[in-house]
N, C-alpha and C positions, 0 to 999 in steps of 0.2 A: 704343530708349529704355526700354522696357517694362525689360532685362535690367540695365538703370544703374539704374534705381529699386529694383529689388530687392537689389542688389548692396549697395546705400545704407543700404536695411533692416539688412540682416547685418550690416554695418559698422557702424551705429550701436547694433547689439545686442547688439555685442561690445565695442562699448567702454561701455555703460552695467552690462554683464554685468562686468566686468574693475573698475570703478571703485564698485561697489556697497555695498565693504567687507563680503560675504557670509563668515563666521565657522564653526565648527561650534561647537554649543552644549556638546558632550559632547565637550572636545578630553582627553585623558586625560594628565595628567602622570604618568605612569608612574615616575617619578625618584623617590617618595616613600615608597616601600615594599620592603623585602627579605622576601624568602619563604626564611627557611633551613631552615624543615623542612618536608616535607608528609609526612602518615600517611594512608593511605586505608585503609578498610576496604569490599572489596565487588570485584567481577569484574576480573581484571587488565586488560582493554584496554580496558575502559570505563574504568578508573583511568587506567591509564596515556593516553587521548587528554585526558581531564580535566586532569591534575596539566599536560601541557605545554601546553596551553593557558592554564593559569591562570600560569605560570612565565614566561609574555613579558613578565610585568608587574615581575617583580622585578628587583631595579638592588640591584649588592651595595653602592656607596657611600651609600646610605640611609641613613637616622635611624631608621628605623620597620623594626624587623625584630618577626618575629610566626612562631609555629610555628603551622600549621595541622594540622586532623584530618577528613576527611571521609570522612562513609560512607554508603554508594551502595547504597541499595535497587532495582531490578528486579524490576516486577509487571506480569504477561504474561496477559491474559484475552480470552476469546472474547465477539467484540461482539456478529456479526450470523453464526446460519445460517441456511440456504437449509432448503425444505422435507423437505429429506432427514435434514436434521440435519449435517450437515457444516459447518464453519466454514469462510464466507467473509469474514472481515476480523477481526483481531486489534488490541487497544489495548494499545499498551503505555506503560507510566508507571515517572519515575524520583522518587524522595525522594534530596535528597542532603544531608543534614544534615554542616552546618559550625560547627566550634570555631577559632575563632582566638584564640590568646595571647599578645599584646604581652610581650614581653621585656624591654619595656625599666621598663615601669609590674606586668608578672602580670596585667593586667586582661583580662577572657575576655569574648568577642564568640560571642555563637550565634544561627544563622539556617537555616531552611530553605527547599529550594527545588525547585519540583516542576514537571514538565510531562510531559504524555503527550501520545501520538501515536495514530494508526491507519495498519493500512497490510495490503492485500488479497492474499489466498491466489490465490498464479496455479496455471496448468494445472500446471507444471511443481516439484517442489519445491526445486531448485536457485532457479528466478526468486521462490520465495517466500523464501529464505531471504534472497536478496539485497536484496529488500523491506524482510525485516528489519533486516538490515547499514545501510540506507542511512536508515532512521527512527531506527536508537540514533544513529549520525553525527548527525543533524539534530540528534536533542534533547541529545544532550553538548553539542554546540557551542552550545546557546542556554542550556542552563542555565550554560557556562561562562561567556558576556558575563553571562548574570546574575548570575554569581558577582562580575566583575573588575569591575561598574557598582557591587555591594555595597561592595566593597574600596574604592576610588577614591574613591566618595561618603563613604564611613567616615573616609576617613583624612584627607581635604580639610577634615573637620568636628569 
């Protein structure tokens, strides 16, 4: 009996879960914007993971086409040493300063946008670099939603 009741629970959890009309608030009509140029200035595969990340957004039968220009600062400094003097944890920070120019009006949009990280010197310097590799991945990839959240709120308004 004990196993029917619970069973009941899930069952009824699932159809109150399924009839709730739960929505995402941040649904992204992507349809609404062409990206025919991007110019970056600043480290090639930090450009290059940026530019196609920001590129899933553009739909060539748009109305709103816009040249972009972004340029990508990298600042790399020592947070925390040990008492020897030797750096164990590095911060590192990116500026990505964006020019967007509607084509279709010339009207220029600029915005910047910044985040840093940290991330700790291992024994070995192979696993520190990889440290590194895996904190610029992180912060491309959030400053780039903060790029395409910029775009989308922009262009909707």
């Amino acid at each position: 009996m004990n196993k029917n009741i619970k069973n009941l629970y899930i069952f009824m959890f699932l159809i109150l879960l399924v009839s709730c009309g739960f929505k995402k608030i941040n649904q992204n009509d992507n349809s609404s914007i062409y990206i025919q140029n991007i110019d970056i200035i600043g480290e090639k595969k930090i450009s290059y993971l940026l530019k196609n990340n920001i590129l899933f957004i553009s739909k060539k039968d748009s109305t709103n086409k816009y040249e972009m220009e972004l340029k990508i600062d990298k600042t790399q400094t020592s947070k925390i040493k040990n008492a020897k003097g030797q750096v164990t944890r590095y911060s590192l920070s990116f500026v990505v300063n964006l020019r967007m120019k509607n084509i279709n009006n010339q009207k220029n949009i600029d915005k910047t946008f910044t985040r840093s990280g940290d991330y700790d010197v291992a024994e070995n310097h192979s696993k520190t670099i990889s440290n590194e590799k895996d904190m610029v991945k992180n912060i491309i990839q959030q400053i780039s939603n903060d790029i395409i959240s910029f775009i989308t709120l922009h262009v909707k308004n």
